[in-house]
C-alpha positions, 0 to 999 in steps of 0.5 A: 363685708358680708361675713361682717354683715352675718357675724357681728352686725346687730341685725344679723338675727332678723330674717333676709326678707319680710312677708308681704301681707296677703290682700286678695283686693290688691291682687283683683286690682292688679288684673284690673285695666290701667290707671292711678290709686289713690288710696284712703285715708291719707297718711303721713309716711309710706304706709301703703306703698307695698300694696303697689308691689301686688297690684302693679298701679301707678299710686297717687303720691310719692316717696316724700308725700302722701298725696300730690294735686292730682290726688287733692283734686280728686278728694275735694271732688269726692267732699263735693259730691257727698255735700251734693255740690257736685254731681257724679258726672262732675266727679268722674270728669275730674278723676279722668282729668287726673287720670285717677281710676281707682280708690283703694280705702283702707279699713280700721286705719284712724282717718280725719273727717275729710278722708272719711267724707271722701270715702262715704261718697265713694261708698254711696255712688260705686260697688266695690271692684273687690274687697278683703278684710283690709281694703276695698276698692272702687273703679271710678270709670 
């Protein structure tokens, strides 16, 4: 069977294996303490699940879907913190609640208005744990 995989299949001339892309911010992640990612914007498919091979976290989502309750509680948190309907404390009781201790936003990836009013209200309430030319993170607690 492998003679056949090398000799005659049509991907014979693709490389064994795929370079995973550098993410110093992945990498400053994964030394930090345990708890969930929930990574911004979210996006039909599995776009980001590589990063979970660097950073070694448990990922809100799952191989069929972008995100689970956990993750859209947490969401709907960060919207109501930026419209000032929720206060920082509310916002970081819900993320323990759902054990979600970290958000990873992914930059230059097209996102609607709720991923990026999500993100602004992390961006004005938390420095960032670690940032790179793609990603920067934030520790919620």
């Amino acid at each position: 069977i492998l003679a056949e995989v090398y000799l005659l299949s049509p991907t014979r001339h693709l490389p064994d294996i795929t370079p995973i892309p550098a993410l110093p911010a992945a990498i400053t992640l994964g030394e930090a303490p345990e708890g969930a990612v929930l990574n911004l914007p979210i996006v039909p498919g599995r776009n980001f699940l590589y990063e979970q091979i660097l950073h070694h976290k448990p990922v809100i989502g799952s191989l069929n879907t972008s995100i689970n309750r956990p993750g859209l509680q947490v969401l709907l948190a960060a919207r109501k913190l930026r419209m000032e309907k929720a206060s920082l404390e509310d916002f970081v009781a819900i993320a323990k609640q759902w054990q979600v201790r970290y958000i990873v936003s992914h930059k230059n990836v097209m996102a609607s208005e709720a991923f990026i009013g999500a993100t602004v209200a992390i961006s004005q309430h938390y420095k960032p744990l670690a940032e790179d030319e793609k990603l920067v993170v934030y520790q919620l607690w």
